[in-house]
C-alpha positions as CSV (number, residue, x, y, z in Angstrom):
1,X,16.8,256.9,143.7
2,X,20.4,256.7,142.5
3,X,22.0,253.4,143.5
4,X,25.6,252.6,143.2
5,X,26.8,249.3,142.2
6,X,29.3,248.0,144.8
7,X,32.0,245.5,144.3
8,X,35.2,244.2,145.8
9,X,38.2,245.8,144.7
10,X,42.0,244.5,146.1
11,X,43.2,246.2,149.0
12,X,45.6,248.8,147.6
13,X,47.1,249.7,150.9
14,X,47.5,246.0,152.2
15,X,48.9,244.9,149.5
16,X,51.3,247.9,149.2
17,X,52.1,247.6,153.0
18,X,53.3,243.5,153.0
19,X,55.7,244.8,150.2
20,X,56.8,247.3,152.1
21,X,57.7,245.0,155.0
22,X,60.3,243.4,152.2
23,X,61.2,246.3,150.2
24,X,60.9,250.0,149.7
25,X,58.5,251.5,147.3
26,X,61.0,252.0,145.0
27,X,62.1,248.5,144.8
28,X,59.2,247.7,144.2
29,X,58.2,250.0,141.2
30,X,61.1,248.5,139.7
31,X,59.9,244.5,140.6
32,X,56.6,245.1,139.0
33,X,58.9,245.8,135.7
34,X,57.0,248.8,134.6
35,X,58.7,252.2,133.5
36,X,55.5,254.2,133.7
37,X,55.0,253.8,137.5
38,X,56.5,256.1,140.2
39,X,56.4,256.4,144.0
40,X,53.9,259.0,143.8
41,X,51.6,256.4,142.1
42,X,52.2,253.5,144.8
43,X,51.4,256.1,147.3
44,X,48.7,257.2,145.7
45,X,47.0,253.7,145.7
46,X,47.9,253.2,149.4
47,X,45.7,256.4,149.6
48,X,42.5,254.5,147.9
49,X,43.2,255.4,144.2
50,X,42.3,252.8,142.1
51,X,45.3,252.1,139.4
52,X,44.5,251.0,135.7
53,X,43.9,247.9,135.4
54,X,47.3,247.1,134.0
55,X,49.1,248.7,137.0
56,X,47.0,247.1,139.1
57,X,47.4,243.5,137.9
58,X,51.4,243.9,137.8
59,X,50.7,244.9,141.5
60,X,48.5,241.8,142.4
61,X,51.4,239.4,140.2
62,X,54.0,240.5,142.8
63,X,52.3,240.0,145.8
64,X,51.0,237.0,144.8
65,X,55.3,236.0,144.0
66,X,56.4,237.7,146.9
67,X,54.2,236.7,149.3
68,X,53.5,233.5,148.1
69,X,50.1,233.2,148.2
70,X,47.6,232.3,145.6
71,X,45.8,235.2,143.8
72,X,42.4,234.0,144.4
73,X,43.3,235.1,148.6
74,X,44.2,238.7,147.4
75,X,42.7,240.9,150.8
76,X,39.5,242.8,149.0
77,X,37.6,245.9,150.7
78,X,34.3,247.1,149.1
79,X,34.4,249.6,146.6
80,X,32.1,252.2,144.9
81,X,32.7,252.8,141.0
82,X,33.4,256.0,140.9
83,X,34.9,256.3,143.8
84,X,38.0,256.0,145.6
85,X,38.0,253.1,148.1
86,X,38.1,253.4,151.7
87,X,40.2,256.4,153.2
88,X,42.7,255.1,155.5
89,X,43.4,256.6,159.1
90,X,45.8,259.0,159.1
91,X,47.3,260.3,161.9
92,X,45.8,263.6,162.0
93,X,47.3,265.0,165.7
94,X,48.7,268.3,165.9
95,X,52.7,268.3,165.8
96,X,55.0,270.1,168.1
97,X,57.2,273.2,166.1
98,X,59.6,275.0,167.3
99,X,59.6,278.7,166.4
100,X,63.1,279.9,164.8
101,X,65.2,281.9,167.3
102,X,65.3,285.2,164.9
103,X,67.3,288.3,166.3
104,X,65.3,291.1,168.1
105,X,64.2,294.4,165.6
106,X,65.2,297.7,166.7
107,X,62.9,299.9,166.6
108,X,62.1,302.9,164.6
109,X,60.7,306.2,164.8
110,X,58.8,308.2,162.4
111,X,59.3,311.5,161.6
112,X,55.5,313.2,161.1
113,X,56.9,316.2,158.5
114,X,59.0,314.0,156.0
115,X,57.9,310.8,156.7
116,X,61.6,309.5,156.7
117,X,62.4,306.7,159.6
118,X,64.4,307.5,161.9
119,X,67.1,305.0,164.4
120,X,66.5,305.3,167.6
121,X,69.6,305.3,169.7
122,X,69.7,301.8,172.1
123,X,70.8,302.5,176.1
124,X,74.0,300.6,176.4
């Protein structure tokens, strides 16, 4: 039987989400004072990726600044090595489109012997 050790990892997206309540993403990218970390990245933690350790302790330093609270109250979820953490919900309901309003084809008609295509004359 293959068991999986499970420990408590910080919670990417909570984290990620008080921040955003003060600043946007990239703001933040720039507060943690690290030039290898985009947007992409933050959202990708948000999504349950688990950043290297580095990124993820420059993450943990500003929230614990920001929101002023001590790092030992950092909201955890369970977490499988090797695995991503929890998925979040996603709102997954169809959206509403609306078609472009393209202009009408005229039609054609084929001439059997040469195979050329032919205009057909539109009624006025």
């Amino acid at each position: 039987m293959n068991r999986r050790h499970v420990d408590m990892a910080p919670d990417w997206g909570k984290l990620l989400d008080d921040l955003q309540e003060v600043m946007p993403l990239r703001k933040i990218a720039e507060a943690m004072g690290l030039t290898m970390i985009t947007e992409s990245m933050l959202r990708s933690y948000r999504g349950g990726v688990q950043p290297m350790f580095w990124r993820g302790d420059a993450l943990v330093t500003l929230w614990c600044e920001t929101m002023n609270i001590e790092r030992e109250n950092v909201p955890r979820i369970p977490v499988v090595r090797g695995h991503r953490t929890q998925r979040r919900l996603v709102d997954t309901s169809p959206r509403v489109m609306a078609l472009p309003n393209w202009a009408a084809v005229v039609p054609t008609a084929s001439n059997g012997i040469t195979g050329k295509r032919k205009r057909q004359k539109v009624a006025a």
